[in-house]
C-alpha positions as CSV (number, residue, x, y, z in Angstrom):
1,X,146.1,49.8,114.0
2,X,144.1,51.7,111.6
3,X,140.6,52.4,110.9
4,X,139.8,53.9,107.6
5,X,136.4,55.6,107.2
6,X,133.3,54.2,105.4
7,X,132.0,57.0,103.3
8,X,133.1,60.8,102.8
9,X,133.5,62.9,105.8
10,X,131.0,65.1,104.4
11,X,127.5,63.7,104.0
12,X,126.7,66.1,101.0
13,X,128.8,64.8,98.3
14,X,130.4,67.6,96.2
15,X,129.1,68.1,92.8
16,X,125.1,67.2,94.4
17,X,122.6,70.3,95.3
18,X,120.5,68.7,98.1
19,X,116.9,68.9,96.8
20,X,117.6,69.3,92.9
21,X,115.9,67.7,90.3
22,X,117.8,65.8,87.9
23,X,114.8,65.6,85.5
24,X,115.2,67.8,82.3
25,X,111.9,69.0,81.1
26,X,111.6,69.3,77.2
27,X,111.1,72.6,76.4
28,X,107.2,73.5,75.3
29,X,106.1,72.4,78.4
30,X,105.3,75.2,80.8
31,X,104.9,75.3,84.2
32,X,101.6,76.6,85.8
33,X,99.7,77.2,89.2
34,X,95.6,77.4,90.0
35,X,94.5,79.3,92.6
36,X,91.4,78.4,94.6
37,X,88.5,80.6,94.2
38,X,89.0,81.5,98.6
39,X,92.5,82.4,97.6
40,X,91.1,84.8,94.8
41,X,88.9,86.4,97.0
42,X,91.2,86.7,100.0
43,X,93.7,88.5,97.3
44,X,91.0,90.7,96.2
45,X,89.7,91.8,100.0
46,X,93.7,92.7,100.7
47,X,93.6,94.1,97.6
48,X,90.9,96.8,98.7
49,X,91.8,97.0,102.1
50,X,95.6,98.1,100.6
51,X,93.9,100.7,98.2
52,X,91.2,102.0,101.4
53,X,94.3,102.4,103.8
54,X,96.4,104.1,101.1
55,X,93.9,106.5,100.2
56,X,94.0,110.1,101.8
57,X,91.5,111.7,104.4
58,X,90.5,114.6,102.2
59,X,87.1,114.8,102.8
60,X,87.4,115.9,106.4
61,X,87.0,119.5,105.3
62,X,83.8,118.7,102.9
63,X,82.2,116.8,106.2
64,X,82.7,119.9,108.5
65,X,81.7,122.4,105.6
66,X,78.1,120.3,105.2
67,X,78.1,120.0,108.7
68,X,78.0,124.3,109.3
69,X,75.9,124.2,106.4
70,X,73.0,121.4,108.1
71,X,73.5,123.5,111.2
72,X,72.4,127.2,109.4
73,X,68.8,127.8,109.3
74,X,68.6,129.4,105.8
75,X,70.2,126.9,104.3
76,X,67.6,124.3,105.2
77,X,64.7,125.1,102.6
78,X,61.9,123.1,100.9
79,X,64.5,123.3,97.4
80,X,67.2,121.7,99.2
81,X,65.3,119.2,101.0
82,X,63.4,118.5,97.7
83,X,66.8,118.2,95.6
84,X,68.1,115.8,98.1
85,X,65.5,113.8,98.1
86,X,65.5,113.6,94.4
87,X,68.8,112.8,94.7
88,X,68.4,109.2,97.3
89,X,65.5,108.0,95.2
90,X,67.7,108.3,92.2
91,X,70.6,106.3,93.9
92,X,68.4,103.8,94.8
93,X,67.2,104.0,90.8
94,X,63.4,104.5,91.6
């Protein structure tokens, strides 16, 4: 006795991709993608956060050079003190 089989003995039939899309698209018509505005705003915050953590430590030596400075007392005068105050209320556009 003999049994012959059914179908192929391989489920994927040759000549098929598994998942393709037969449907031919006529050309002018282009693909395109939105992005919700909490998508945009996550890809900006990794954005900066890629730019902080790539930028280098160099003001390490400016910090401890202000530091001695803060710490001599000729350096602290009523002109500096003056000039930096200037210098926050002008930040803050005063």
């Amino acid at each position: 006795m003999t049994i012959d089989r059914i179908g192929p003995p391989d489920p994927i039939q040759p000549g098929k991709k598994p998942g393709r899309n037969d449907v031919v698209r006529e050309r002018g018509q282009a693909d395109s993608i939105s992005l919700s505005s909490e998508a945009m705003e996550k890809s900006g915050l990794y954005h900066t956060i890629e730019v902080v953590s790539a930028a280098p430590d160099l003001r390490m030596d400016r910090i401890a050079e202000l530091k001695a400075k803060i710490n001599d007392p000729e350096y602290l005068n009523d002109m500096v003190i003056n000039a930096t105050a200037d210098k926050i209320i002008e930040s803050f556009g005063l």
